[in-house]
C-alpha positions in Angstrom: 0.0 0.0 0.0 1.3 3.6 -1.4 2.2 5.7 1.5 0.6 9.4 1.1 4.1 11.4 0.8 4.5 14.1 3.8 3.5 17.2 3.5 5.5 19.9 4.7 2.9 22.7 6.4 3.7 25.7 8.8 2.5 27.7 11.4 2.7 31.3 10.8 4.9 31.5 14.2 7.2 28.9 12.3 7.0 30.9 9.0 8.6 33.5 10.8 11.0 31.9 13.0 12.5 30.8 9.2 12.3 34.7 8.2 14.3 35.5 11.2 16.8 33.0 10.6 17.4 33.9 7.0 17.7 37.7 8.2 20.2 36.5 10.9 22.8 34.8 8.8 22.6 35.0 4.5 20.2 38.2 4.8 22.9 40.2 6.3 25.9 39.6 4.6 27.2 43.5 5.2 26.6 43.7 8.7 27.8 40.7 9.7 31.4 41.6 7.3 31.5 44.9 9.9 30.6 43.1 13.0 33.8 40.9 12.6 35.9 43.8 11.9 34.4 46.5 14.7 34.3 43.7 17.7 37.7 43.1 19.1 37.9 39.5 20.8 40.3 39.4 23.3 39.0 37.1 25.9 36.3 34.8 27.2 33.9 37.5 27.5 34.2 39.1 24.4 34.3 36.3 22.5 30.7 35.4 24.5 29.3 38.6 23.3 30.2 38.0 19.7 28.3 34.5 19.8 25.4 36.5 21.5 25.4 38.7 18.5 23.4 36.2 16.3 20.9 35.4 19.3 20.6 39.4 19.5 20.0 40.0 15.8 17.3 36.9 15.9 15.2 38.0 18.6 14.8 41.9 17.3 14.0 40.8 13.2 11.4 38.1 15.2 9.6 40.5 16.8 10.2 42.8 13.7 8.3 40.3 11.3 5.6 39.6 13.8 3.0 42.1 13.0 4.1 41.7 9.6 3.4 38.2 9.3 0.3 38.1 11.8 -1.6 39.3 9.1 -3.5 37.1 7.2 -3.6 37.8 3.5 -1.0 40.0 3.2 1.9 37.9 5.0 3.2 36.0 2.2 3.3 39.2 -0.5 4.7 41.4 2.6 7.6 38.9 3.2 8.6 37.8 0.0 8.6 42.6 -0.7 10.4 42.9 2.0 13.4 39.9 1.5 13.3 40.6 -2.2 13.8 44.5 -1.2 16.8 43.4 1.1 17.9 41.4 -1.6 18.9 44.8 -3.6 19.8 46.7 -0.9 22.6 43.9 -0.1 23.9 44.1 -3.5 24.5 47.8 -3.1 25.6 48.2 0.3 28.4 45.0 -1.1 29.3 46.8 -3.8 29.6 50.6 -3.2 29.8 50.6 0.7 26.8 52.5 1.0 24.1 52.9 3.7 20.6 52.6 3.9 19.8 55.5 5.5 16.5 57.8 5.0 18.5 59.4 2.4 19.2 56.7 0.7 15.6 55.3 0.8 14.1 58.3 -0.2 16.4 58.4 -4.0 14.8 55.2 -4.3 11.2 56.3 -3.8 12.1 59.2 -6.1 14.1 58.0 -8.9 12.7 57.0 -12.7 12.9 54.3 -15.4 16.5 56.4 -16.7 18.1 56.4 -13.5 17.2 52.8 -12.0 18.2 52.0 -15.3 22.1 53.0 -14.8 22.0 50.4 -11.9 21.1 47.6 -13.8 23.9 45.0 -14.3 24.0 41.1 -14.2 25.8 40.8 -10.2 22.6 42.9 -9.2 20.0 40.4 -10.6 22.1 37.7 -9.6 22.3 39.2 -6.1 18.3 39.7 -6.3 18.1 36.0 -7.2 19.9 34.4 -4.8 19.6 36.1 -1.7 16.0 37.6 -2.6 14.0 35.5 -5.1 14.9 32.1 -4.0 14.7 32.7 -0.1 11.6 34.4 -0.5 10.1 31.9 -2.5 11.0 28.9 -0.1 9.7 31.1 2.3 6.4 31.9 0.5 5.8 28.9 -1.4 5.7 26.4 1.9 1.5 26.1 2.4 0.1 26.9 6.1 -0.6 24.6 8.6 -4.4 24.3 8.9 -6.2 27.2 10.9 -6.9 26.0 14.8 -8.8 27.6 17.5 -8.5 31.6 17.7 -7.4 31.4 21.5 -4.8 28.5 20.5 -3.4 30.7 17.6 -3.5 33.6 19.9 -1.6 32.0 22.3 1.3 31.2 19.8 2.2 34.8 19.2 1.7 36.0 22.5 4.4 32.9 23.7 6.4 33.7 20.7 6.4 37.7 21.7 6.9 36.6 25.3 9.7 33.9 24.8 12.0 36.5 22.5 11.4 39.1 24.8 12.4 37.6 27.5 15.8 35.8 25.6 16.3 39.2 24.1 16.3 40.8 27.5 18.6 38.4 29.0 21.1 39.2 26.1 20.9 42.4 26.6 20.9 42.7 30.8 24.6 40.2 30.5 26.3 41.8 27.7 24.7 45.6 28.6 27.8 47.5 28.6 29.1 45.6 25.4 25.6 46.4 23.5 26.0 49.8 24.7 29.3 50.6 23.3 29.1 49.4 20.4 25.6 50.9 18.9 27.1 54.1 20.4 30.2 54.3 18.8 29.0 53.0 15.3 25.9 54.0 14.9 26.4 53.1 11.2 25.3 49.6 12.0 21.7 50.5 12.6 21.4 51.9 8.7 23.5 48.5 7.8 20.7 46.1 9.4 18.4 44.4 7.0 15.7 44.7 7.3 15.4 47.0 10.1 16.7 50.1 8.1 14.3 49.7 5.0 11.5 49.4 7.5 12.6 52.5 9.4 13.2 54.6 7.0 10.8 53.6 4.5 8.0 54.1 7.5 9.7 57.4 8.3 10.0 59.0 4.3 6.3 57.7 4.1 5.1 59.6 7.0 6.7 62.6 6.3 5.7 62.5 2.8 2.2 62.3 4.6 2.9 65.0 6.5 3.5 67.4 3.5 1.1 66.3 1.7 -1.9 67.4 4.4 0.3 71.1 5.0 -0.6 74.7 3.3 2.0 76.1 1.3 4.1 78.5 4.1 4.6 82.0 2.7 7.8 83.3 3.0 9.4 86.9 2.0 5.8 88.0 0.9 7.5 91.7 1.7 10.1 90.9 -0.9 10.4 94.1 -3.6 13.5 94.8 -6.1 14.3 99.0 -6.6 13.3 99.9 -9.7 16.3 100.2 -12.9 18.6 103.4 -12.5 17.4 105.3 -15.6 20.3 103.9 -18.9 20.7 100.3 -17.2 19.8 97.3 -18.8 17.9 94.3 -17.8 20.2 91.4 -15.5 20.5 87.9 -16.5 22.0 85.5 -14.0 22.1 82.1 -15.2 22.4 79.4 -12.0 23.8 75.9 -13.2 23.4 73.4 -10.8 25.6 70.7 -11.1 24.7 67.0 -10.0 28.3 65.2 -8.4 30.5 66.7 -8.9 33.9 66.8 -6.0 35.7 70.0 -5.8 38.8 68.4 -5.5 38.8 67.0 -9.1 38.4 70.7 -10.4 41.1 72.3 -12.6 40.7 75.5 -11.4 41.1 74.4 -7.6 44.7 73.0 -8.2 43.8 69.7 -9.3 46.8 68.6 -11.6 44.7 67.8 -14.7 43.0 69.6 -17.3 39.4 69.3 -15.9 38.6 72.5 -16.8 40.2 73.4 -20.3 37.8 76.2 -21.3 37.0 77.6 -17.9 40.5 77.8 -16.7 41.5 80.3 -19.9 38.8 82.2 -19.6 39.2 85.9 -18.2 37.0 86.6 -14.9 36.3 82.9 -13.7 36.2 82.8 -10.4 36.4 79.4 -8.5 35.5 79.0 -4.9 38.1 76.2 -3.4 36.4 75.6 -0.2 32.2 74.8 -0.3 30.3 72.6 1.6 27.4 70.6 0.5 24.0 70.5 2.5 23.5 66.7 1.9 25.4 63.6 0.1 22.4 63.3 -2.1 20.0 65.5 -4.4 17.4 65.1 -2.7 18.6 66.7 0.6 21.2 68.9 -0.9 18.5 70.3 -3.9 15.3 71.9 -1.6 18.0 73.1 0.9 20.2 75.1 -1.4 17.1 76.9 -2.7 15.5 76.9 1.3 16.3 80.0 3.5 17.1 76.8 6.6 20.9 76.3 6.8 22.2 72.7 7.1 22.1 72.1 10.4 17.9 72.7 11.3 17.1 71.5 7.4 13.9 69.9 7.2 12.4 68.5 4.2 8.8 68.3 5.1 9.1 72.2 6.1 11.0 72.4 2.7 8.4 70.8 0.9 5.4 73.2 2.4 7.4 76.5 2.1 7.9 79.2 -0.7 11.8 78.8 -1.7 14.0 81.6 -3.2 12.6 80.8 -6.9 9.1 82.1 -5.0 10.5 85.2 -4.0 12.2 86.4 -7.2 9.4 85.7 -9.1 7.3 87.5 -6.6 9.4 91.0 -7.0 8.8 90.4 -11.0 11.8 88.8 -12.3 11.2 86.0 -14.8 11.9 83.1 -13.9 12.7 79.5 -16.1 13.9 76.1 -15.1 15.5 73.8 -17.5 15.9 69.9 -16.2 18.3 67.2 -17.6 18.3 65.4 -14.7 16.3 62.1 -13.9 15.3 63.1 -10.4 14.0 65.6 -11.4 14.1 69.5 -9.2 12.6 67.8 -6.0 9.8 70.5 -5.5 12.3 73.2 -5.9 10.5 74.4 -8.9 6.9 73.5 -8.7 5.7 76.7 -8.7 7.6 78.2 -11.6 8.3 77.6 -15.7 10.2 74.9 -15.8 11.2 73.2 -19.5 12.1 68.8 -19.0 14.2 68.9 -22.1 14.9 64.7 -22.1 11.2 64.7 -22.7 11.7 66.9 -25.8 14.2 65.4 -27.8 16.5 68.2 -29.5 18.1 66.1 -32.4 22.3 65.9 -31.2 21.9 66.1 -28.0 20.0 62.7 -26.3 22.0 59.4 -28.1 20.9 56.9 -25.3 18.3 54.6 -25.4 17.2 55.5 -21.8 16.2 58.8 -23.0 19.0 60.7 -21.4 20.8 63.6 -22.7 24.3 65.1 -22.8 24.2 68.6 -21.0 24.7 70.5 -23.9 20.6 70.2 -24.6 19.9 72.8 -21.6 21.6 75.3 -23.9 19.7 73.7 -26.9 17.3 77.0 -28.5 18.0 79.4 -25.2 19.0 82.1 -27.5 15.4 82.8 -28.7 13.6 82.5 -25.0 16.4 85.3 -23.9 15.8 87.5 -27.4 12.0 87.3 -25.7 12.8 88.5 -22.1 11.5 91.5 -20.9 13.1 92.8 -17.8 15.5 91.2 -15.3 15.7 87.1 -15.5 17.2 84.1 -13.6 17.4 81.0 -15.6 18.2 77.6 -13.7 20.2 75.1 -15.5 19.7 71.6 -13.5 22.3 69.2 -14.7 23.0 65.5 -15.0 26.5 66.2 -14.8 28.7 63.8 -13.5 25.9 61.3 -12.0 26.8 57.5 -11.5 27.6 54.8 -12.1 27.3 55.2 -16.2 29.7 58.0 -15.8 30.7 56.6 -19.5 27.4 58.3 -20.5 27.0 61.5 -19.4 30.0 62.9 -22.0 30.0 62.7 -25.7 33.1 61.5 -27.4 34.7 64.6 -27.8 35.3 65.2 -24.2 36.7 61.5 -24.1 40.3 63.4 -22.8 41.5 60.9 -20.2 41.5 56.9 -21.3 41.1 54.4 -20.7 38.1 54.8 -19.4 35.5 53.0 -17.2 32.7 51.9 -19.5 30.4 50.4 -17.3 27.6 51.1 -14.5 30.0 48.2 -12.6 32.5 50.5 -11.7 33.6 48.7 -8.6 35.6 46.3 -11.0 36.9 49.0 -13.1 40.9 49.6 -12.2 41.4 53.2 -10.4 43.2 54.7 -13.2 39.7 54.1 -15.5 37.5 54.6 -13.0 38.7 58.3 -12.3 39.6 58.9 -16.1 35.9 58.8 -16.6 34.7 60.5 -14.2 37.6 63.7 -15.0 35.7 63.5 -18.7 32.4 64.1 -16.9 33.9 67.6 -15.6 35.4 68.3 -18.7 32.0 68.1 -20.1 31.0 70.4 -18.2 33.3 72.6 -18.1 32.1 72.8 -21.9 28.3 73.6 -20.8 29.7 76.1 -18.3 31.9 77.7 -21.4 29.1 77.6 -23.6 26.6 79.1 -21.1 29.4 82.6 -20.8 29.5 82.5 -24.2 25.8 82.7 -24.5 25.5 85.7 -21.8 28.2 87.0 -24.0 26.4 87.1 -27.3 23.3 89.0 -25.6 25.8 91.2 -24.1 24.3 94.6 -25.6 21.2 94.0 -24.6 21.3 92.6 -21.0 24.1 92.6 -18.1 25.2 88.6 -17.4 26.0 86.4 -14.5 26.7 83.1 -13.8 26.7 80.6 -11.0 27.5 77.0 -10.9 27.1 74.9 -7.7 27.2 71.5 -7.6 24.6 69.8 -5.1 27.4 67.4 -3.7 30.4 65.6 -4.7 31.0 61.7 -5.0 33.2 58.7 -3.6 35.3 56.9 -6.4 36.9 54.2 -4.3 38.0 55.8 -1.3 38.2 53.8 1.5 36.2 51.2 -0.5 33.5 53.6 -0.5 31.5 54.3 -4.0 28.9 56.9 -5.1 27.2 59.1 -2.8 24.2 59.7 -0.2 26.6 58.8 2.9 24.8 60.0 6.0 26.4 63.6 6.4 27.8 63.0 10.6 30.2 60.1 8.4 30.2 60.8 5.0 33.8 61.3 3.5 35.3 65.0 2.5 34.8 63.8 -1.8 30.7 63.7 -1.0 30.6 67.1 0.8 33.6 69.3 -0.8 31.9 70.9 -3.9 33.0 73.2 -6.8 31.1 76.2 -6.9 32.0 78.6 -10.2 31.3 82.3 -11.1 31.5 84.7 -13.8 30.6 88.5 -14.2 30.3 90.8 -17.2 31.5 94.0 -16.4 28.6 95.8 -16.6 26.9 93.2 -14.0 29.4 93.6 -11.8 29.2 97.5 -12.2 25.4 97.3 -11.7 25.9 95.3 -8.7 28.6 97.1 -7.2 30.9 94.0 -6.8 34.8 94.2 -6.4 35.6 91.3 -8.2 39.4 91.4 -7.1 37.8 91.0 -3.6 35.5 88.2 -4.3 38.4 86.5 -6.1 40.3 87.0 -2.8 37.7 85.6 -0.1 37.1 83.2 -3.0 40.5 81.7 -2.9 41.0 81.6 1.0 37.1 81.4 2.9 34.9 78.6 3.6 31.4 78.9 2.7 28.2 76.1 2.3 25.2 76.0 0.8 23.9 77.9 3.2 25.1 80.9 2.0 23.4 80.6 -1.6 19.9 81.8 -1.3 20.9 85.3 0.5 23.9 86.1 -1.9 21.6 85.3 -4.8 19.2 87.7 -2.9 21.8 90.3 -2.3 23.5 90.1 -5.7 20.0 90.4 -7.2 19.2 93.6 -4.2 16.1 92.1 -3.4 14.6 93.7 -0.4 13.1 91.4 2.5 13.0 90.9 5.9 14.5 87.2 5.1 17.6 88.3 3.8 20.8 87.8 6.0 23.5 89.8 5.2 26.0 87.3 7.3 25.3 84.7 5.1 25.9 86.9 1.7 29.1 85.8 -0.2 28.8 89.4 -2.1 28.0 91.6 1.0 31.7 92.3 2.0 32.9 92.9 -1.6 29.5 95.1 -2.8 30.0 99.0 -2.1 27.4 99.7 0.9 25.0 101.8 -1.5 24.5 98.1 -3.1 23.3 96.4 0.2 19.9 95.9 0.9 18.6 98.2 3.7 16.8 95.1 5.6 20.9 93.9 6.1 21.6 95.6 9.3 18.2 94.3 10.8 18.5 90.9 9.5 22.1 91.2 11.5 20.6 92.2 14.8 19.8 88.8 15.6 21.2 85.7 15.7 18.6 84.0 13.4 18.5 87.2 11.2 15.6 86.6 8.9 15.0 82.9 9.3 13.4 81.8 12.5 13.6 78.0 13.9 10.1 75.9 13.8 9.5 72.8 15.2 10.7 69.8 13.3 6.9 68.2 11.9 
């Protein structure tokens, strides 16, 4: 007589237990790699609170996944999301030494087809199939043990809730001290923890996101006015380009031994700022704050997201205002509320050869001569860039800025040598060094009509290798000097600087030997452009010590009466 083959069925409390396992060793690769370089064992006792390590990291993703996997109906599609999810994140924080931070999870909430895209290679789906698709489907696949009695199925979680707790506790009370020290001292660990950090954050982004969405747009500079033209001038252009990854230290003009900067570096009247600081690691941090009036340190992006920005308050004193994009995350609110052109989406033959849709920079210079011809009155055009943005670095220059080789032409650069690696990222600036040449030379060619400025700033720089770190969006308390140390670029016709009263001899001066951040951005582009309003702060104007004091805007010595000045604190939503 046939035997009826065994049937393999669990309890949800077991389905979990097998979760928690998989998160406690293969799951968590990275952290585990850290853990046995941070903990020093030198005796009996430390080598005990290494073994309790695994116990500790099974007890916190078990009571993690309970709730999640209480649920019936959605358990299986939530676990096999959530290991899957893990699954990528593994293959990134293994390759480019990143983090999972909020950052971090809020570029992948925000990024499109074009950019995701880039990432694509065959160790990431590789690294999604072994550590995320097959688990998860082991995981999944197994059928449930038959329903029992609610009490007797309410009494399995409550024992399994009350059995970690208790084990997790007893961990915790023996090796207190141990625990103690090391979360304290590397808090990095927390943001390397799968899948506590995509739950965190990802619960966190959400809710903010939530947050935003339920707020009134804040008014801010509402008593903002410009003084009307001096009889004889002419209108003011001042072009912003803001530059996406680029490192300061890779810049020709701040010393860096290679030609990075082949136009810009011959021109007369460049001026390059050596020492800037970035207000993130990533876009969509360092973006809203470089247009917000908040400095760095009390940034917040829901009260970024649901206030007027300095793109508001130039438009509100009259001047016309225009964004162009090339970049695939987009402006991140900055310019919601303004003119804005997405030039991938409109094709200019020459200038987008990728299949992706992405474009060389050149294309936010592509038919700007005929919306300046059509200006009337004072203008700021924005010029957001997808500069030097990785991994495809190969892709963001076209072969004529090819300069250094060999080159790096893959999105794996982690398996590129140095020499490539950096070879294609230097042809990235040199690229735009181009578009920055290219945009004076424009200002130049409407230079008897209208008085021309430009700014470059870069949002943040980018790791190529450095301490076996890759790419960007390193939590700011640790990230490395190449993600914060940015290039920031400026150029003045004469009759701007005249208008504005600048001594550009000064500016080159401070420009060569002070520190400034993006902090320091939205009130020089405020004082440069002598906007009137109770927001300005003169302290944080780049221009303010090299303008003549008949050029600063009478609301400077109140702003400087206070320590705030203009912007006052609110609580963090």
């Amino acid at each position: 007589m046939l035997q009826r083959p065994v049937s393999v069925r669990l309890h949800p409390v077991q389905r979990t237990w097998i979760a928690a396992l998989f998160f406690t060793t293969f799951g968590n690769i990275v952290l585990w790699r850290t853990l046995w370089s941070t903990v020093e064992i030198d005796g009996l006792r430390s080598l005990l609170f290494f073994a309790s390590l695994p116990v500790f990291v099974f007890c916190l993703a078990n009571l993690l996944l309970t709730p999640v996997l209480a649920l019936p109906g959605v358990r299986k599609p939530l676990l096999a999301l959530l290991v899957v999810t893990s699954a990528g994140c593994s293959h990134f924080m293994l390759h480019y030494n990143v983090l999972i931070d909020r950052g971090m999870v809020q570029n992948v909430f925000e990024t499109n087809r074009a950019e995701l895209t880039a990432y694509l290679s065959l160790p990431l789906l590789l690294t999604v199939l072994l550590l995320g698709v097959l688990p998860a489907a082991v995981m999944v696949l197994l059928p449930d043990r038959a329903g029992g009695h609610p009490v007797q199925t309410l009494l399995w979680w409550a024992g399994n809730v009350l059995a970690t707790a208790a084990v997790l506790a007893a961990v915790t009370f023996v090796f207190y001290k141990d625990y103690a020290s090391l979360l304290r001292n590397h808090r990095h660990l927390r943001d390397q923890a799968l899948p506590f950090n995509v739950v965190r954050n990802a619960n966190g982004y959400l809710k903010r996101r939530f947050i935003a969405k339920r707020q009134l747009l804040r008014a801010v500079g509402e008593d903002a006015t410009r003084p009307a033209a001096a009889a004889g001038a002419r209108p003011r252009l001042v072009v912003v380009v803001v530059g996406e990854t680029a490192r300061a230290q890779n810049f020709q003009l701040n010393g860096y031994p290679r030609p990075t900067n082949p136009l810009l570096s011959q021109r007369e009247g460049v001026i390059s700022f050596r020492q800037v600081a970035s207000c993130g690691t990533a876009t969509a941090v360092s973006l809203p704050c470089m247009f917000s009036r908040m400095p760095r340190t009390h940034y917040d992006e829901v009260r970024a997201a649901t206030e007027e920005n300095l793109l508001d308050i130039l438009q509100r004193t009259g001047m016309q205002i225009l964004w162009r994009n090339n970049n695939n995350g987009g402006c991140k609110g900055v310019c919601e509320r303004v003119p804005t052109e997405d030039m991938p989406a409109l094709k200019p033959a020459g200038h987008c050869p990728h299949r992706d849709g992405t474009c060389h920079d050149t294309v936010l210079l592509h038919g700007l001569d005929a919306h300046i011809d059509a200006l009337q009155g004072d203008a700021l055009i924005v010029l957001h860039q997808l500069g030097s943005h990785g991994p495809a670095y190969f892709e963001r220059y076209p072969p004529q800025d090819r300069v250094f080789h060999p080159t790096c032409d893959s999105n794996q650069i982690q398996k590129c040598s140095r020499e490539a690696l950096v070879n294609t990222y230097d042809n990235t600036l040199v690229h735009t060094d181009r578009v920055l040449g290219m945009a004076i030379e424009l200002l130049q060619r409407h230079a008897a009509q209208r008085d021309g400025a430009l700014v470059y700033l870069s949002d943040h720089g980018e790791s190529l290798g450095e301490r076996g770190m890759y790419l960007h969006g390193t939590p700011y308390l640790i990230a490395p000097q190449e993600q914060t140390h940015v290039p920031m670029v400026m150029w003045f016709s004469p009759g701007f600087a005249q208008q504005a009263g600048l001594d550009l001899a000064c500016l080159r001066a401070h420009a060569a030997t002070r520190a400034y951040r993006h902090d320091h951005f939205y009130h020089s582009v405020l004082g440069l452009l002598d906007v009137r309003t109770r927001v300005y702060e003169a302290h944080l104007d780049l221009f303010a010590p090299c303008r003549g004091a008949a050029q600063r805007p009478p609301q400077a010595l109140a702003a400087n009466s206070s320590p705030t000045g203009g912007w006052r604190a609110l609580p963090v939503l």
